[in-house]
C-alpha positions as CSV (number, residue, x, y, z in Angstrom):
1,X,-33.0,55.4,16.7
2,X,-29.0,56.1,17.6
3,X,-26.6,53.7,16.1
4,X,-23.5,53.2,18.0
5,X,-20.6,51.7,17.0
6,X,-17.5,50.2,18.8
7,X,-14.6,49.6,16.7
8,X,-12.1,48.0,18.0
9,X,-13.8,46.2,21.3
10,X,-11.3,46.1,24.0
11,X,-10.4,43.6,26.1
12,X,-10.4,40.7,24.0
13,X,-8.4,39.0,22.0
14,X,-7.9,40.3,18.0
15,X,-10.0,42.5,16.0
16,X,-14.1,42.8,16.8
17,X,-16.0,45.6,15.4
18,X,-19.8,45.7,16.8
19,X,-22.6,48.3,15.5
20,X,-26.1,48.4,17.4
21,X,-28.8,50.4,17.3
22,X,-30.5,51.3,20.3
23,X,-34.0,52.9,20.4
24,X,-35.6,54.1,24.1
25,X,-32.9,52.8,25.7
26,X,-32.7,49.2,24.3
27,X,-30.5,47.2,22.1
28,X,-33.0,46.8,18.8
29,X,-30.8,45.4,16.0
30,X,-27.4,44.7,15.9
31,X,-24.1,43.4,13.8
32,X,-20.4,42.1,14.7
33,X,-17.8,42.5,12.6
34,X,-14.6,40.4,12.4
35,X,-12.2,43.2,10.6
36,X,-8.8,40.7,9.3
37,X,-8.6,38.2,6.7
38,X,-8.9,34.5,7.3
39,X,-6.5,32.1,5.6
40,X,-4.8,29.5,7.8
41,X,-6.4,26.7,5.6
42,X,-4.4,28.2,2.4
43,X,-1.7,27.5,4.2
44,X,-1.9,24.2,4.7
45,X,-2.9,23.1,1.3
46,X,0.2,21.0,-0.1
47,X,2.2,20.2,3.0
48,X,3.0,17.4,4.9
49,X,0.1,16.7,7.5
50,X,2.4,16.5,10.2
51,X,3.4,20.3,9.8
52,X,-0.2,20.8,10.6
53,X,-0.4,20.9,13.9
54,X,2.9,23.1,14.8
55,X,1.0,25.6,11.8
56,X,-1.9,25.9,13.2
57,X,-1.1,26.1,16.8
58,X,0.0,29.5,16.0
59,X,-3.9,30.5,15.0
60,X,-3.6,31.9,18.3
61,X,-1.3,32.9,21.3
62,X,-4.0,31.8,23.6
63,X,-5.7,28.8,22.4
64,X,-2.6,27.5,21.1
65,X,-2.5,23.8,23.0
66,X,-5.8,23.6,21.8
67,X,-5.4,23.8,17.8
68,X,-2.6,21.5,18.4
69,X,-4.5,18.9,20.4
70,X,-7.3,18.9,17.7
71,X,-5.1,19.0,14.7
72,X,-3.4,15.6,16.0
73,X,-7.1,14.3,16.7
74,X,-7.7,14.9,12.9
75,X,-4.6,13.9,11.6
76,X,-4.8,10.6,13.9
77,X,-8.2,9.9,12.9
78,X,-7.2,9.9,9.2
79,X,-3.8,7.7,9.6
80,X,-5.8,5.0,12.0
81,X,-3.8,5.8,14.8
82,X,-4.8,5.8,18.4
83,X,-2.5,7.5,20.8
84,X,-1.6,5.0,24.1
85,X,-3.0,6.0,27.9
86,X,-0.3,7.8,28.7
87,X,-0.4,10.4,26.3
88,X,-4.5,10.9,26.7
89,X,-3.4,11.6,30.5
90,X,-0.6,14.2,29.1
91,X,-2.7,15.6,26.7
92,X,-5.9,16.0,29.0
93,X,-3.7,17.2,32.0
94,X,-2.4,20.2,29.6
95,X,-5.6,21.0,28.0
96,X,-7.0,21.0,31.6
97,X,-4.1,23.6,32.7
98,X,-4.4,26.0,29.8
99,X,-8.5,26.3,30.3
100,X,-8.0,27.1,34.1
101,X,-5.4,29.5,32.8
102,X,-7.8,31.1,29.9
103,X,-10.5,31.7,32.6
104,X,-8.8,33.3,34.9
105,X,-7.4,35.8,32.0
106,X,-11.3,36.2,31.6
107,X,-12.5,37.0,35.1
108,X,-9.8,39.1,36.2
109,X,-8.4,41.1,32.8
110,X,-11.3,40.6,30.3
111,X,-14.7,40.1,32.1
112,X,-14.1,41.3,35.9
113,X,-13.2,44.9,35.4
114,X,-16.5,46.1,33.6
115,X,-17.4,45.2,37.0
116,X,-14.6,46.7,38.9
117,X,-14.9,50.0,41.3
118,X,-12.6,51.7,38.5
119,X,-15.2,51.8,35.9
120,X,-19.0,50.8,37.9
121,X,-18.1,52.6,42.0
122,X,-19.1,48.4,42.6
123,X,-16.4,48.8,45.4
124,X,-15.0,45.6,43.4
125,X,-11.0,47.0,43.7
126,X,-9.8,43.7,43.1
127,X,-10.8,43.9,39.5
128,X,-9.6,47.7,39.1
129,X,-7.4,46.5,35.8
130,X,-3.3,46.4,36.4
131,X,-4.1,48.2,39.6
132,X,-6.4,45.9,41.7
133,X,-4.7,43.5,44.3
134,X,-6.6,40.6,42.8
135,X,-5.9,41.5,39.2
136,X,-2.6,41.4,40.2
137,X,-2.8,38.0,42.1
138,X,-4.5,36.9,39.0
139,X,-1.1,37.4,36.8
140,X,1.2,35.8,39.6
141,X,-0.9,32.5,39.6
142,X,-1.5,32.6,35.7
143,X,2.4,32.6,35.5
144,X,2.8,29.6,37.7
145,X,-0.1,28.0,35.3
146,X,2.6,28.7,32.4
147,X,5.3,27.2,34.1
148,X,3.2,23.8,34.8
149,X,2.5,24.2,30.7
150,X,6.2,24.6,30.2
151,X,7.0,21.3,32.4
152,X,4.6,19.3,30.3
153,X,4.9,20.9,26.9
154,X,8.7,22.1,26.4
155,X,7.8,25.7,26.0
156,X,5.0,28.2,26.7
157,X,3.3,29.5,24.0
158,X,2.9,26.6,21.3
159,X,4.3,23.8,23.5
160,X,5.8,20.8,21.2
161,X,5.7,17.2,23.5
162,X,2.5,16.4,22.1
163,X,2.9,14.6,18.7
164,X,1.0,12.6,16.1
165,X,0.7,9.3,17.7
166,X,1.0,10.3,21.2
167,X,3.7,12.6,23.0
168,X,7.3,12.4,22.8
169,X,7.4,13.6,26.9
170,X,7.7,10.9,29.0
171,X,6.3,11.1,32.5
172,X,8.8,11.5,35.2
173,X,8.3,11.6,38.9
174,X,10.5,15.2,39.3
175,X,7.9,16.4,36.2
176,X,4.4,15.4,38.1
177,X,5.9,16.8,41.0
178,X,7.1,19.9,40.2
179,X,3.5,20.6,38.3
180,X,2.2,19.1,41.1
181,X,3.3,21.4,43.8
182,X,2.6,24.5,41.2
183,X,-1.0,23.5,41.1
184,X,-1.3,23.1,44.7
185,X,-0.2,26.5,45.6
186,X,-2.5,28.0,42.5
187,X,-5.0,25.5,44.2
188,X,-5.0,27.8,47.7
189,X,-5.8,31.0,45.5
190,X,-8.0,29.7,44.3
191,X,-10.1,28.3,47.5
192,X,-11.2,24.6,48.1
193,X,-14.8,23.9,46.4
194,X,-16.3,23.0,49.4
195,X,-15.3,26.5,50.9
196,X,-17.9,28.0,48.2
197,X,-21.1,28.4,50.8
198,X,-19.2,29.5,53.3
199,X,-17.7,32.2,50.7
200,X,-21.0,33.2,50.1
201,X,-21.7,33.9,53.1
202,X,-18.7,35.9,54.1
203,X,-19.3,38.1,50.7
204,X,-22.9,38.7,51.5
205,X,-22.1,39.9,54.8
206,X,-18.7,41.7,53.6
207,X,-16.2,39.7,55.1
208,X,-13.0,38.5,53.3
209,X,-11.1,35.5,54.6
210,X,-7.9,34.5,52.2
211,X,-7.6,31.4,54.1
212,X,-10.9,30.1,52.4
213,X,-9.5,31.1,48.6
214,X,-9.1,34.6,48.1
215,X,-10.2,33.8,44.5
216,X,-13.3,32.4,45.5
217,X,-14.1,35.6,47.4
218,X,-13.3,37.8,44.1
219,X,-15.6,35.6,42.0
220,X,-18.2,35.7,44.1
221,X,-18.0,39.3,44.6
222,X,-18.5,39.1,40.9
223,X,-21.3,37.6,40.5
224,X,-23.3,39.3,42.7
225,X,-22.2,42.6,41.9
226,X,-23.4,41.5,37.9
227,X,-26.1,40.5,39.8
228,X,-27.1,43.8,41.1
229,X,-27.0,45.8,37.4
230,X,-29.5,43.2,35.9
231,X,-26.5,41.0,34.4
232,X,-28.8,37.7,34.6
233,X,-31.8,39.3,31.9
234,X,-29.8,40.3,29.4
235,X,-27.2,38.6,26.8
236,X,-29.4,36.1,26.5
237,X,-28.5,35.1,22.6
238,X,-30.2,31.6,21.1
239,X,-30.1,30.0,24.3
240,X,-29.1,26.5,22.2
241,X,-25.6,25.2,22.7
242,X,-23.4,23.2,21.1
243,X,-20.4,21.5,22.8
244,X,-17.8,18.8,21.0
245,X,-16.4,17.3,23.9
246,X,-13.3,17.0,26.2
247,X,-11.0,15.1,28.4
248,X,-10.6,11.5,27.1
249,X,-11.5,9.1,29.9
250,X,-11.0,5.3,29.9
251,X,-13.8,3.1,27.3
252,X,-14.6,6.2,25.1
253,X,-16.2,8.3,27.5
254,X,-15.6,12.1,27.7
255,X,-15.2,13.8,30.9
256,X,-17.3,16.8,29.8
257,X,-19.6,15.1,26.8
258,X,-20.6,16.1,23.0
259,X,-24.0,17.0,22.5
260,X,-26.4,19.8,21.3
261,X,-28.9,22.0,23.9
262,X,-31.6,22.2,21.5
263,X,-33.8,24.8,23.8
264,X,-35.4,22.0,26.0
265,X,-33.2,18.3,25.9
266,X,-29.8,17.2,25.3
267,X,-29.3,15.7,22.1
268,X,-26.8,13.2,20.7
269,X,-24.0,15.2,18.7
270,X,-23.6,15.3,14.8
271,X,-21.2,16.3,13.1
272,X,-22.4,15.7,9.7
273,X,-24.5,18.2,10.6
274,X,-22.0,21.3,10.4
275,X,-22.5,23.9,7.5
276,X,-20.6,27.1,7.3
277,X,-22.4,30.3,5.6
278,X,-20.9,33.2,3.9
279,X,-23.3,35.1,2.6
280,X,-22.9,37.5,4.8
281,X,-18.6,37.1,5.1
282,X,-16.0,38.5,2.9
283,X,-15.6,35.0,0.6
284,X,-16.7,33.3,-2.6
285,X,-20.1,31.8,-2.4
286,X,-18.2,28.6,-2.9
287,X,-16.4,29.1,0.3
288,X,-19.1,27.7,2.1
289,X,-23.2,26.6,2.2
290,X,-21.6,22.8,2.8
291,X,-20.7,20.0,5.3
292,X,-17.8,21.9,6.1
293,X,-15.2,18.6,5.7
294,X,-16.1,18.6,2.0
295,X,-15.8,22.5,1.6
296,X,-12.8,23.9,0.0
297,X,-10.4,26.4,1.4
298,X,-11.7,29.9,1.8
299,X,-11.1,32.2,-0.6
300,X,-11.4,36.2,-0.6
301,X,-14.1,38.1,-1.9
302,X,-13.4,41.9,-0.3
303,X,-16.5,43.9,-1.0
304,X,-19.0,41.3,-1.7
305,X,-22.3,43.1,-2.0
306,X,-24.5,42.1,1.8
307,X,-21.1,40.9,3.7
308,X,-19.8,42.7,6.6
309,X,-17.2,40.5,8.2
310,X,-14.4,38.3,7.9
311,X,-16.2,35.4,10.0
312,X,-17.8,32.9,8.5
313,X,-21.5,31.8,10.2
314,X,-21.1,28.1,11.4
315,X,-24.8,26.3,12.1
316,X,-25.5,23.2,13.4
317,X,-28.9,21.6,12.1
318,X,-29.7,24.9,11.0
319,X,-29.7,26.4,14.3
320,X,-27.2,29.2,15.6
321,X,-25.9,27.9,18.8
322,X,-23.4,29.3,21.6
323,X,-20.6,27.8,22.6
324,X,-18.1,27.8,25.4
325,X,-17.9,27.2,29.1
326,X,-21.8,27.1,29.6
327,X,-22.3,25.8,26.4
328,X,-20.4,22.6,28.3
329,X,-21.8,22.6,31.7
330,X,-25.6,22.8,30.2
331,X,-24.6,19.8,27.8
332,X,-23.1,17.9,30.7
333,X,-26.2,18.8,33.2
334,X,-23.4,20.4,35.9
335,X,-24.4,23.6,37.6
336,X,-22.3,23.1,41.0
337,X,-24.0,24.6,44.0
338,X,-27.1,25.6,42.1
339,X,-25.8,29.1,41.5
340,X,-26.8,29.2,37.7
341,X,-30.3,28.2,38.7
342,X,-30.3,30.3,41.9
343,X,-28.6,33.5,40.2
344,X,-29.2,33.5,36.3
345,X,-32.6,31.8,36.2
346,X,-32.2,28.2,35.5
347,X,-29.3,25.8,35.0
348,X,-29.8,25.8,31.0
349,X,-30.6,29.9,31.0
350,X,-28.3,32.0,28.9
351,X,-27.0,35.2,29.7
352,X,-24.4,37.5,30.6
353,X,-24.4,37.3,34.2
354,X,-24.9,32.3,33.4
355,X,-21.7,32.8,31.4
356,X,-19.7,34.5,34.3
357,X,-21.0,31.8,36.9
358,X,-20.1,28.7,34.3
359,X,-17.1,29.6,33.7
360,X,-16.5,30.1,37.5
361,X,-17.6,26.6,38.6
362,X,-15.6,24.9,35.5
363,X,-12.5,26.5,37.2
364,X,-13.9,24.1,40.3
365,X,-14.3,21.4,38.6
366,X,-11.5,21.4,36.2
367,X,-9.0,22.0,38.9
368,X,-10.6,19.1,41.1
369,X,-10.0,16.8,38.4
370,X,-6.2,18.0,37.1
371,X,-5.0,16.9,40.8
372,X,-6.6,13.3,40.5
373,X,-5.2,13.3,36.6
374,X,-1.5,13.9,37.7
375,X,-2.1,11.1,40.4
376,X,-2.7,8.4,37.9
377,X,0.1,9.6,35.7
378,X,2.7,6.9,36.1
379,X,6.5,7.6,35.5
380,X,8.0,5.9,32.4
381,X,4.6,4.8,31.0
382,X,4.6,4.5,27.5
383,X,3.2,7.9,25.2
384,X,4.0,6.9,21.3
385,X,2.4,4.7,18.8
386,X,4.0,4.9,15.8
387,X,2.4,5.3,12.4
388,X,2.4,6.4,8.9
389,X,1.6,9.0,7.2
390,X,-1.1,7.8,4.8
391,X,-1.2,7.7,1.0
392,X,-4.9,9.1,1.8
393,X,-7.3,9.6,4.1
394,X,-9.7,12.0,6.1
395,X,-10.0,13.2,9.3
396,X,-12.2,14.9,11.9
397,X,-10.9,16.6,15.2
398,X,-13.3,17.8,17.8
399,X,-12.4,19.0,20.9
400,X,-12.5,21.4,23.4
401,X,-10.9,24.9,23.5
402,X,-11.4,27.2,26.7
403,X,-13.6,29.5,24.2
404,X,-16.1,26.5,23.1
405,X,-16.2,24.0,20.4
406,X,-13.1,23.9,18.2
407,X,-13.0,21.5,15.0
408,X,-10.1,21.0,12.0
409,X,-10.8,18.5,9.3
410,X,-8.1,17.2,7.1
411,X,-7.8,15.5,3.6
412,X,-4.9,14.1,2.9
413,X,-4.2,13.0,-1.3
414,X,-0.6,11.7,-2.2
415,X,0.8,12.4,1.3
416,X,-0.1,16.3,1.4
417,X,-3.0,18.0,2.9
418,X,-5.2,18.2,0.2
419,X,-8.1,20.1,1.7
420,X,-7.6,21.7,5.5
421,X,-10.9,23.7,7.6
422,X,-10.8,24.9,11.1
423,X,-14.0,25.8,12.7
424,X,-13.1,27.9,15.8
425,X,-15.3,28.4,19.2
426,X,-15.9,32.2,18.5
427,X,-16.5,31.7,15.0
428,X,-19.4,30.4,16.0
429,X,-20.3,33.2,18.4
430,X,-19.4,36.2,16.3
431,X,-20.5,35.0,13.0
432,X,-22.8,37.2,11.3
433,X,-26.2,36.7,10.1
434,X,-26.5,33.6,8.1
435,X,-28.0,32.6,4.5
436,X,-31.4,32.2,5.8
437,X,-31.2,35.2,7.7
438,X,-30.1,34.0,11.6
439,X,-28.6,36.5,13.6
440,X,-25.3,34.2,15.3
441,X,-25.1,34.0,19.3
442,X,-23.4,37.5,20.3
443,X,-25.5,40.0,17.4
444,X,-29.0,38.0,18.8
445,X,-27.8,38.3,22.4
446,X,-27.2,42.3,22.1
447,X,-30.9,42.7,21.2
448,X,-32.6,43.9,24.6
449,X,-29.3,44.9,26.0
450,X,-29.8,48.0,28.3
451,X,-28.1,51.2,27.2
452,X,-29.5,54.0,29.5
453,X,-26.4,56.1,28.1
454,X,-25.9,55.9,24.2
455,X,-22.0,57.5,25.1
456,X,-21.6,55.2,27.5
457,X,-22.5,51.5,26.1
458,X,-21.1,49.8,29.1
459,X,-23.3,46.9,29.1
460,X,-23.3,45.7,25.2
461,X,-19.1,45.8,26.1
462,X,-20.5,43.4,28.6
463,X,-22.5,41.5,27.0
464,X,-20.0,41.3,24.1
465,X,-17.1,39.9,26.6
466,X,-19.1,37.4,28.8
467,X,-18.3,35.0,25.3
468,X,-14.6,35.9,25.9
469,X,-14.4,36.1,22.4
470,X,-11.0,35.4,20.3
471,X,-11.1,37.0,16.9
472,X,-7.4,36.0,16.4
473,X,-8.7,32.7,16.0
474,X,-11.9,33.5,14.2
475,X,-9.6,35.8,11.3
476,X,-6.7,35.4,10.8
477,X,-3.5,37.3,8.8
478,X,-3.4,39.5,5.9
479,X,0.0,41.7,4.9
480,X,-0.2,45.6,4.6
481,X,1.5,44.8,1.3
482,X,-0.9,42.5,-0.1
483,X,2.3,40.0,-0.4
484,X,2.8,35.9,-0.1
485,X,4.5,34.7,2.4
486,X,5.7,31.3,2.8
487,X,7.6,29.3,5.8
488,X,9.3,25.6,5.0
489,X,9.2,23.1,8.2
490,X,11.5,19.9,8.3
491,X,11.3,17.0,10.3
């Protein structure tokens, strides 16, 4: 048996360590490891809870609308505030923009060139990284995805318009319109839905017409190509997913709904049922083994006799359970076109080559639906509900991030956040094995992985990235110095 290890994984964002050990060619046993400290809840313990969102924004550089967005959902929750219309259309408009953005980082800079003619001879030079004509198309349309961001927020990275209570942005014709006209010209890179048979076809018979959506060609190109090396048996993981929900739509409903893929139905969502394990993660026993909103904030335990990682090893009734883009499509019952059930083996399958194609068609579907949002925005509608900051309370936000279910609970106690957890999308991916022995999503999904090559372990790197995996939100900072540091914010 050969045990491989690749330390750091490129091509994704923060620090992932992975070991396997592959016997006659095949992924038997193997173990991610999340390499920096986690400690963004220590930092909230004390403050004001309307610091909280602008502080944890900064969890990450990518996902940073989203740990705002959930952070006001939590504060919110706990002051008894509910944010007007307005600012649900603002809110789901910008969370919709930044997920189209975050999937095409995937395709074309994280996913798409394991694929590319650069590193497979796929003949897939669109994806050859910072070389390929479609790579570079890729960052020309992201940037105009930043500037609709920048419209709406203030300011790309960590916008600031949204706001306990609402937004402090209010719509203007010249604002809809200028992100308007940015998303229809993203919108013809992209290619019409409806263009997506005809697509097919031209890629099958090696045709390329930009006029249809020369994005649409390079994904479909993609797929198929994955396709060809076996992409849709392996990476398979759990195959149970967990999704909190997203988009706020008129009488309570969610555009793309909560609920738990238990390996055969949909079930009803609880999140009671949340318990974070660390027997295997670089903290105190009393760090987790809890409904996470009573647990307290992490603390440190470097060397801990069985750990191996700075994540901790979220569960949901006990079960280890994938989430992200398919995680959400499987929960909602959408697979547009058929393709996961015609390509990947079923519409609820699991794999390397389902994550690819889900996270395709919710790039369809999400930028059907931002076009029709920004039509019913109406100028000068109201965004703010004021409120207080409560004496006490608790409160739970679930929402949405690109990467999969993301969830911060607050306590407040005399004003000040009292107790603070985040529960990111990867961190439920990555985690390592859990208290009862569980493997998490990615470590089960490497087992059976191909690796004809032990020097060359092209496809666990695959397998690995179809999660599009974030381990700068999953761990978060520690100083080479081993000091404090601390930053005051005013209002």
């Amino acid at each position: 048996m050969v045990e491989i290890k690749i330390d750091p994984v490129t091509r994704l964002e923060g620090h992932l360590g992975v070991t396997v050990k592959v016997e006659n060619g095949v992924v038997k046993d193997a173990r991610t490891h999340g390499t920096m400290f986690r400690g963004f809840e220590r930092i909230l313990v004390g403050r004001d809870p309307r610091d909280a969102p602008a502080i944890t924004q900064r969890i990450c550089g990518v996902c940073h609308v989203d740990h705002r967005l959930v952070s006001l959902r939590a504060i919110e929750k706990a002051a008894g505030v509910t944010p007007p219309e307005g600012a649900v259309k603002l809110r789901n408009i910008i969370e919709a923009i930044q997920t189209i953005y975050s999937h095409a980082l995937s395709i074309y800079a994280l996913t798409g060139p394991d694929y590319s003619d650069a590193v497979a001879k796929t003949g897939l030079t669109r994806f050859n990284f910072l070389t390929g004509r479609g790579y570079m198309e890729a960052v020309e349309n992201q940037r105009k995805l930043h500037e609709c961001l920048a419209v709406l927020g203030g300011k790309v990275p960590h916008h600031m318009t949204t706001c306990p209570g609402g937004a402090t942005l209010i719509p203007s014709v010249e604002a809809i319109l200028k992100v308007k006209t940015k998303l229809l010209e993203i919108s013809e890179w992209v290619g019409a839905t409806e263009h997506v048979p005809a697509v097919i076809d031209n890629v099958a018979k090696g045709k390329f017409d930009a006029s249809l959506g020369s994005a649409l060609h390079d994904i479909v190109a993609l797929v198929l190509a994955a396709k060809g090396m076996g992409a849709d048996t392996w990476g398979v993981g759990p195959n149970k997913f967990l999704a909190f929900g997203v988009y706020d739509m008129p009488g309570g409903k969610l555009f793309e709904p909560a609920g738990f893929y238990d390996g055969n139905k949909v079930v009803a969502m609880d999140e009671k049922k949340i318990i974070e394990y660390v027997k295997h993660s670089w903290y105190t026993d009393a760090s987790g083994g809890m409904y996470v909103g009573n647990a307290p904030p992490p603390q440190d335990s470097y060397g801990k006799a069985a750990a191996y990682s700075w994540a901790k090893s979220p569960r949901y009734d006990g079960s280890a359970a994938e989430v992200g883009p398919l995680a959400r499509l499987v929960v909602a019952g959408l697979d547009p076109f058929d393709l996961r059930k015609a390509l990947a083996g079923g519409a609820a399958k699991a794999s390397a080559l389902a994550r690819i194609i889900a996270r395709a068609q919710e790039t369809l579907v999400l930028r059907d639906a931002v076009v029709k949002w920004l039509d019913e925005l109406k100028p000068g509608e109201r965004v703010y509900t004021p409120y207080a900051v409560p004496g006490s309370g608790f409160g739970v936000g679930l929402w949405e991030a690109p990467r999969g279910a993301l969830g911060h609970w607050v306590n407040i106690k005399d004003k000040k956040i009292d107790r603070y957890q985040v529960i990111t999308p990867t961190a439920w991916n990555v985690g390592p094995v859990d208290d009862g022995g569980q493997k998490g999503p990615i470590e089960q999904a490497l087992i059976g992985v191909p690796v004809p090559d032990a020097k060359n372990p092209i496809n666990v790197l695959r397998a690995v990235r179809s999660f599009d995996p974030c381990l700068a939100c999953t761990v978060h900072v520690l100083t080479p110095d081993g000091k404090k540091y601390s930053v005051e914010v005013t209002h």
